[in-house]
LUMKOL-25695 format. One record per residue: x, y, z of N, C-alpha, C, O, CB in turn; residue in three letters. Coordinates in steps of 0.2 Angstrom, whole numbers, plus 5000, padded with zeros to 4 digits. Glycine has a CB too. Layout:
XYZXYZXYZXYZXYZala/...
***
This chain:
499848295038500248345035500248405040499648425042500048365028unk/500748435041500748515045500448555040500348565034501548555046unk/500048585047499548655043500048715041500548735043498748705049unk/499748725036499848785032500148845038499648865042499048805028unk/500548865039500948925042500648985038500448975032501848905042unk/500549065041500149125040500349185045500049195051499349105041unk/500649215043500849295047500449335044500349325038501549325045unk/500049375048499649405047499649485050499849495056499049355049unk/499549515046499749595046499149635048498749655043500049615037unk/499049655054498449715054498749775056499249785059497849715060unk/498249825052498649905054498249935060497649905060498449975046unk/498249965063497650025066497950075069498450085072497150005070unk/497450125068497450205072497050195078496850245081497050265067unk/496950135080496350135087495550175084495150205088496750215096unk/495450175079494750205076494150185076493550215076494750215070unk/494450115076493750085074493650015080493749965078493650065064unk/493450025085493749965090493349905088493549845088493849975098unk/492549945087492149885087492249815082492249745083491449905086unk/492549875074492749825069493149795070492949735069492949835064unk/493749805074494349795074494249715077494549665076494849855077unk/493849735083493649665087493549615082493849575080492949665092unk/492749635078492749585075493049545070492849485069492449595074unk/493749575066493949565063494449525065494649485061494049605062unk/494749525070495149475075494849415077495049355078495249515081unk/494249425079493749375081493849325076494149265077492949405080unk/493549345070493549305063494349265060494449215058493349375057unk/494649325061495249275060495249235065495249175063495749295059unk/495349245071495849175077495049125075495049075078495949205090unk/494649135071494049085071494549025064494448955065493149125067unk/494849055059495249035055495548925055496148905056495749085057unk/495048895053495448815055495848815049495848855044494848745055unk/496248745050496748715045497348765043497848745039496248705037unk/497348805046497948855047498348855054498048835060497748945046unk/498948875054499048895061499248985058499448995052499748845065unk/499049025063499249095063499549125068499249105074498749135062unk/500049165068500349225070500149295067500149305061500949225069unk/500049335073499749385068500249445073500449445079498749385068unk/500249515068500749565072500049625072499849645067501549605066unk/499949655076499549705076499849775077499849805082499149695081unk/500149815070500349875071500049935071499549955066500849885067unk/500249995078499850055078500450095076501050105077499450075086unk/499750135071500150175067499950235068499550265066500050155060unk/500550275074500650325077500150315083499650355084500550385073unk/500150255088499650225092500050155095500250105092499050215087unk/499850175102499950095102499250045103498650055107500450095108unk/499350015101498649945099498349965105498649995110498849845099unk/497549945106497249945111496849875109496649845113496850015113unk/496649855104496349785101496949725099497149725094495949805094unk/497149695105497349635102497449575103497549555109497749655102unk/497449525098497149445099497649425105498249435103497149395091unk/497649395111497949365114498549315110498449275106497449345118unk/499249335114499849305109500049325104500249295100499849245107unk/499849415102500049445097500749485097500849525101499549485096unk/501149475093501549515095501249615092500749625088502249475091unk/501549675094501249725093501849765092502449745094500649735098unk/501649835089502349885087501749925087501149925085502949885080unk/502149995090501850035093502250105087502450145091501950045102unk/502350115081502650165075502450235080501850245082502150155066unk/502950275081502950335082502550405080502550455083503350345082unk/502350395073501950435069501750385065502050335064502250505066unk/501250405062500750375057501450385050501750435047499850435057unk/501350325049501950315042501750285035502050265031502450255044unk/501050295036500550285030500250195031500350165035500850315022unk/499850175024499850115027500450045023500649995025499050105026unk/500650085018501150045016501850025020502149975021501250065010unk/501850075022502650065027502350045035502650025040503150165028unk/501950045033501550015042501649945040502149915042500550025045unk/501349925036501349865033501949805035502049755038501249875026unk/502349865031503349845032503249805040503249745042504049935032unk/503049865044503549855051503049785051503349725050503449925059unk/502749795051502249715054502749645050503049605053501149725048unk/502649655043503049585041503649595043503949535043502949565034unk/504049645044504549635046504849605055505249575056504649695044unk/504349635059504249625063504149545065504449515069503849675064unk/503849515062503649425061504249395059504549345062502949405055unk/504649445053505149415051505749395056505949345055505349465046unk/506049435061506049465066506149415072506549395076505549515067unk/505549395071505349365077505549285077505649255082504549365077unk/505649285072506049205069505749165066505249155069506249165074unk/505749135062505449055058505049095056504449105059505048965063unk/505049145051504449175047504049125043504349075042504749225042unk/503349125042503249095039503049085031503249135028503049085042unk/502749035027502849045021502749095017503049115013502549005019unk/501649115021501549145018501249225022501249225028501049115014unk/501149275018501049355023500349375021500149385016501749435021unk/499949365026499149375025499049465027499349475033498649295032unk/498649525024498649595026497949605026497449605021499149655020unk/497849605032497049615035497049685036497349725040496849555042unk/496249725031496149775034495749755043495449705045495749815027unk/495849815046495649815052494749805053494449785058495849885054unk/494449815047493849835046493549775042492949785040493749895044unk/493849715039493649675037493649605040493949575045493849685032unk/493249575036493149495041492949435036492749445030492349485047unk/493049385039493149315037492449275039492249245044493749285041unk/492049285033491449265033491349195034490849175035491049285029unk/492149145033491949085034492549055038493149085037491849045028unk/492549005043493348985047493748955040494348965041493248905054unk/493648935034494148895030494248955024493948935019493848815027unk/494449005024494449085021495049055017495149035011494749175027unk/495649055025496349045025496648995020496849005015496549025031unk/496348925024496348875021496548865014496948835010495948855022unk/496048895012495748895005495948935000495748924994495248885006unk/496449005002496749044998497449014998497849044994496749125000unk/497548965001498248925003498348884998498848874994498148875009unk/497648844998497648794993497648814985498048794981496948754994unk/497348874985497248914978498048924980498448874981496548994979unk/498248984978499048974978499448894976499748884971499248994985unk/499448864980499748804977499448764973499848714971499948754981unk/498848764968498648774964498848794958498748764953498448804966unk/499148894960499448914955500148934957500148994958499048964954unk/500848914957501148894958501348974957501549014962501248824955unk/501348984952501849054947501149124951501249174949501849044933unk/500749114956500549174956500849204966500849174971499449174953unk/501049244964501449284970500849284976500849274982501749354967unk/500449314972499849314977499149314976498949324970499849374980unk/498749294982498049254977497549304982497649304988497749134978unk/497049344978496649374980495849354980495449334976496849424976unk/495649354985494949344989494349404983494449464981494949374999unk/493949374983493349424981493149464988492849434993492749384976unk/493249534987492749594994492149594990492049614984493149704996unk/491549574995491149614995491049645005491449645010490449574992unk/490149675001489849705007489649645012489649585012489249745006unk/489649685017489149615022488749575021488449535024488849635027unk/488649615015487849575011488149515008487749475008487349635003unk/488649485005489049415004489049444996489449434993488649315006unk/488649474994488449504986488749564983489049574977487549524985unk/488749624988488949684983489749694983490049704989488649764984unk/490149684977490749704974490749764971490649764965490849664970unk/490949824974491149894971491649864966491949824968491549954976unk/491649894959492149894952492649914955493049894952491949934945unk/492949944959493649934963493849914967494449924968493849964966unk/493349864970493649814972493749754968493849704972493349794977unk/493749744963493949714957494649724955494949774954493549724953unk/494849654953495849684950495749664945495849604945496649664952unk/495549684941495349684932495049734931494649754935495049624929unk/495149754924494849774920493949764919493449804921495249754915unk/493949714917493349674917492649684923492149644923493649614918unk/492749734929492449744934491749704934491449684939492449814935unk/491449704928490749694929490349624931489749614932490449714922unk/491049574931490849474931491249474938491749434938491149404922unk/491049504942491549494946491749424951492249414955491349554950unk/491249384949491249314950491649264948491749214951490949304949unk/491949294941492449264936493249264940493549314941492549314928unk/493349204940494049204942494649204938494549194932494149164944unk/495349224940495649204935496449264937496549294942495049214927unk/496849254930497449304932497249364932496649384930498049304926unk/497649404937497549464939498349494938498849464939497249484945unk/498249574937498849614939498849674942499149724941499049634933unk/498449654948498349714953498149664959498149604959497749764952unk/498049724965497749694970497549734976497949774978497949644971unk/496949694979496649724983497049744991496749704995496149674982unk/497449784993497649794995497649745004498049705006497649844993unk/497149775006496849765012496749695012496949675018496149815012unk/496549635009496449575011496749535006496449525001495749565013unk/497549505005497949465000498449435004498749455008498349504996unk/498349375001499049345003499449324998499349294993498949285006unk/500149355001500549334997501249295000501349295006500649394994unk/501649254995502049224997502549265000502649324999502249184993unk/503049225006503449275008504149285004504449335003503549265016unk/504349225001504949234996504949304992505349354991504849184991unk/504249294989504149344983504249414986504749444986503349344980unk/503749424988503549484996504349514996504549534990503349445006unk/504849505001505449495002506049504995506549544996505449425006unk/505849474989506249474986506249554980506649574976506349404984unk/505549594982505249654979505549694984505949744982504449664978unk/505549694989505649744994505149774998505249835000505849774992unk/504349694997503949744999503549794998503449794992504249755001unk/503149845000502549895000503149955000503549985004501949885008unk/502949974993503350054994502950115000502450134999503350114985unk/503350125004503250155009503050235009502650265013503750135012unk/503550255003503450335000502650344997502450394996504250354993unk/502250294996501650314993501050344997500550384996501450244990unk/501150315003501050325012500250285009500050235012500950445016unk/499950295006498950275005498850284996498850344994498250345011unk/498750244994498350234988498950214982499450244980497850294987unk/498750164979499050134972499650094975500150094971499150194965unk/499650074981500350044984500449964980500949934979500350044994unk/499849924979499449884976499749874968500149824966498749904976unk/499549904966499949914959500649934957500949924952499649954956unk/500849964963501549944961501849894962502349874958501849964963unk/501549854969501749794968501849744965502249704964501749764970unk/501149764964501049704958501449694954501749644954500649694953unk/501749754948501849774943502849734945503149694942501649864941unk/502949764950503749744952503749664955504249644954504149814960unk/503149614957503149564957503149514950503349464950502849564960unk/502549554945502649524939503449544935503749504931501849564934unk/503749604936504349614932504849554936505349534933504749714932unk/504749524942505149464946504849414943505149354945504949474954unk/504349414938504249344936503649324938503449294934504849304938unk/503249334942502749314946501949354941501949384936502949334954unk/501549334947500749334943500249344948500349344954500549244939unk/499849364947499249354954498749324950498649324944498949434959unk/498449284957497749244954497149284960497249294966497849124956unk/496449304955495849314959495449274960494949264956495449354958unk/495549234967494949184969494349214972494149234977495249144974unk/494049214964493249244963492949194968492549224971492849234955unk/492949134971492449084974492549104982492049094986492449004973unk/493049134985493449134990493149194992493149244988494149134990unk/492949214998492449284999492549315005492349285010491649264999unk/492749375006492949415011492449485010492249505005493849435010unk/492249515018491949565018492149605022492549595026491349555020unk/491849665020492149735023491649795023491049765021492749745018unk/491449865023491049875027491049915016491549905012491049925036unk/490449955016490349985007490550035008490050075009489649995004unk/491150055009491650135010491750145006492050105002492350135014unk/491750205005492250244997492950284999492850325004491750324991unk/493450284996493850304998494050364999494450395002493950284995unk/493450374994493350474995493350515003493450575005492550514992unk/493150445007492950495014493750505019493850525025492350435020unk/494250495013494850515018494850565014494650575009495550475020unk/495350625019495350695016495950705011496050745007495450745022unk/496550645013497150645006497050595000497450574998497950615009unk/496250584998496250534993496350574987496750544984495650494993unk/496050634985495750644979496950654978497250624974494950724980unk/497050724983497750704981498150664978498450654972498050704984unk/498250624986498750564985498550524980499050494978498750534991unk/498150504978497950454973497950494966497650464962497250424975unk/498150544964498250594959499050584959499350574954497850664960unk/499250594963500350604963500450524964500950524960500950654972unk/500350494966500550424965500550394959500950374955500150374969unk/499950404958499850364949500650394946501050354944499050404942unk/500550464947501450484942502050454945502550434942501650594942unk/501950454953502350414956502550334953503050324951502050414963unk/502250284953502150214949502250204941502550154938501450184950unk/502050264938502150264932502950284932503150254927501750314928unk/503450314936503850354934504450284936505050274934503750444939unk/503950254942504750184944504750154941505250134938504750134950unk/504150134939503850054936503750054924503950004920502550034941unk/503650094924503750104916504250134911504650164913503350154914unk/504050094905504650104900504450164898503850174898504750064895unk/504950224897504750264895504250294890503950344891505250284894unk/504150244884503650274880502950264882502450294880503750244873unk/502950214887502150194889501950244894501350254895502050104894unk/502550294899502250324904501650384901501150394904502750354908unk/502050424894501450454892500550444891500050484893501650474887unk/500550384887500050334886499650304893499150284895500350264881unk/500250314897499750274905499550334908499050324911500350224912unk/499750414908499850444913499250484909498950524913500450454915unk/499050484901498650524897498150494897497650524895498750554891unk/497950424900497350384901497250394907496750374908497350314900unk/497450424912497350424919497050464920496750464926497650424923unk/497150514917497250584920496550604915496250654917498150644918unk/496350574911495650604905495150564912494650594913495550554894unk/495350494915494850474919494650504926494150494929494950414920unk/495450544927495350554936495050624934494450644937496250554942unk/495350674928494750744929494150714929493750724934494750824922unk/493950674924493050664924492950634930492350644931492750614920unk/493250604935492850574942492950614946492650604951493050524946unk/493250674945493550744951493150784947493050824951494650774951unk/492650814940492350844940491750814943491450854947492450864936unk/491550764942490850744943490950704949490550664950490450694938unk/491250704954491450664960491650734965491550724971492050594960unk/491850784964492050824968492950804967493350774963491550814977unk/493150874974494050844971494550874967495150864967494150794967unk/494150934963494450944957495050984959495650964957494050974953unk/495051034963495751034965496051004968496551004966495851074966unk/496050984972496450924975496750884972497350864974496150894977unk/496350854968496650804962497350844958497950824957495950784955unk/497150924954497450934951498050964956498550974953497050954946unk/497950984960498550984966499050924967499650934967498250994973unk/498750864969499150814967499450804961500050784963498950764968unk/499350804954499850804948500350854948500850844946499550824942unk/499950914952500650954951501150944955501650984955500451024950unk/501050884961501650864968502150794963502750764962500950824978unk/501650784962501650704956502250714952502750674951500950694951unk/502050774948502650754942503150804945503750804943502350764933unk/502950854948503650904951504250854955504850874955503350984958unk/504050814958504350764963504450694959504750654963503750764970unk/504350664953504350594950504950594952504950534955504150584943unk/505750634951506350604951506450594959506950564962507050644947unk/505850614963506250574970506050494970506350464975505950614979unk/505850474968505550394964505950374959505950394953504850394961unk/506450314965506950274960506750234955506450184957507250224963unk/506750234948506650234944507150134941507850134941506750324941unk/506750074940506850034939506249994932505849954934506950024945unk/506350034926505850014921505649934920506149904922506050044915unk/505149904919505049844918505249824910505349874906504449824920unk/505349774910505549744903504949714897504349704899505949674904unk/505249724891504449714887504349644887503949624883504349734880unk/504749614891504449534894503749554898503149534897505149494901unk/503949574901503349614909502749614903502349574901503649714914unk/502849704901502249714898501749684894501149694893502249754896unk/502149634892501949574886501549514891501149474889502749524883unk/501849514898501449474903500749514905500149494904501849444910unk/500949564906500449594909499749604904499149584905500649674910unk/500149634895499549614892499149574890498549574888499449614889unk/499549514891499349444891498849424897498349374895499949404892unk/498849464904498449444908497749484908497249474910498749454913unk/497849534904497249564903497249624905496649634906496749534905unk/497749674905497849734907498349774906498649794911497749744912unk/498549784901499149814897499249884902498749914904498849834889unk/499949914904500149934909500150014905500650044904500749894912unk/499450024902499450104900498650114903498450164903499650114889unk/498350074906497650104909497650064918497250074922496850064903unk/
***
């Protein structure tokens, strides 16, 4: 049988070269697949790239979701796209050659799930930060099963699906770009599955160490709430968010920052096309174990 076909999506700023090596490394190590992979510099042109890549060199940094775009678009582009769109952070790796393989198989598997997410840990093969987790449930992080989120940086997803959403909202530029997808691939009918046995590494980073997190990840939430919700749930989603994000912004630092992004967030929500899901959706979503109000 023909192997599994895999477009594969890397971002970079030229930052981190040693990772980036390795990260490349690890994939072209990849058996039972064939891969293509696009390496896009985002406001950069590449200086790390796997021999037979194609590359795009983005004129200013366009955040990471619309980077993302050019990349699968770019493959798309290129001709004979293939089935599925694999989004490798720059800084992560493939602790085994059959990663690919085997999120492949998972997927056909799960027939109805748009995209099948790998468990991140550390280099240690063991630690799972509760955000790298897409559930609720953060604490069995071993437990597989339906999800309604996802791990941005390392997913594969089908390219039908992908394509027929429109893709990574671009306007988010960094953080919660994940959950929207999801949410606009579950309103498409679809599901994600987390392949808890399937194991991907990456370095024990918090997100806090970029300087637009505490913001941007404060105006987005209102941003996703404002496309993706029925009107009565945005209050209930957006007054659960906001009781959790002051408590991590008081005791985490941020606090204004955070409360600077709400006030960009909801002053700006109508420039965010507004396409509510149906109480088909939220009925799936609670069904999967995370009701679209937390």
């Amino acid at each position: 049988m023909p192997k599994p076909r895999i477009d594969v999506v890397v971002l970079t700023m030229n930052d981190r070269p040693s990772e980036e090596t390795a990260a490349q490394e690890t994939l072209l190590a990849q058996t039972g697949v064939d891969v293509r992979v696009c390496v896009v510099g985002n406001g950069c042109r590449p200086e790390v790239v796997p021999p037979g890549a194609l590359t795009i060199s983005l004129p200013e940094n366009v955040g990471i979701p619309a980077g993302r775009n050019a990349g699968a678009e770019a493959l798309r582009q290129a001709g004979n796209p293939a089935d599925w769109l694999f989004f490798l952070d720059n800084d992560a790796t493939f602790p085994r050659p059959d990663v690919l393989v085997r999120l492949v198989a998972k997927a056909e598997q799960h027939p109805e799930a748009a995209w099948v997410q790998p468990r991140l840990t550390g280099p240690d093969d063991v630690t799972t930060p509760r955000r790298w987790v897409p559930r609720l449930r953060a604490s069995t992080p071993e437990r597989p099963g339906k999800v309604t989120s996802m791990t941005e940086g390392v997913v594969l997803i089908r390219r039908d699906a992908f394509d027929k959403v429109g893709g990574w909202e671009g306007s988010l530029f960094l953080y919660h770009e994940g959950s929207d997808l999801a949410w606009r691939l579950y309103a498409a009918g679809w599901s994600g599955w987390y392949a808890a046995d399937i194991r991907m590494h990456h370095p024990l980073t918090t997100p806090a160490r970029h300087a637009l997190y505490h913001r941007l990840a404060a105006r987005n939430r209102i941003w996703i709430a404002h496309r993706n919700l029925p009107a009565p749930l945005i209050p209930l989603y957006l007054g659960t968010w906001t009781v959790i994000t002051l408590a991590r912004a008081v005791r985490g630092g941020g606090l204004r920052q955070t409360l600077r992004g709400m006030r960009e967030g909801w002053t700006t929500r109508h420039t965010q096309p507004r396409r509510p899901m149906n109480r088909r959706t939220v009925y799936r979503l609670t069904a999967a174990g995370r009701p679209p109000v937390i």
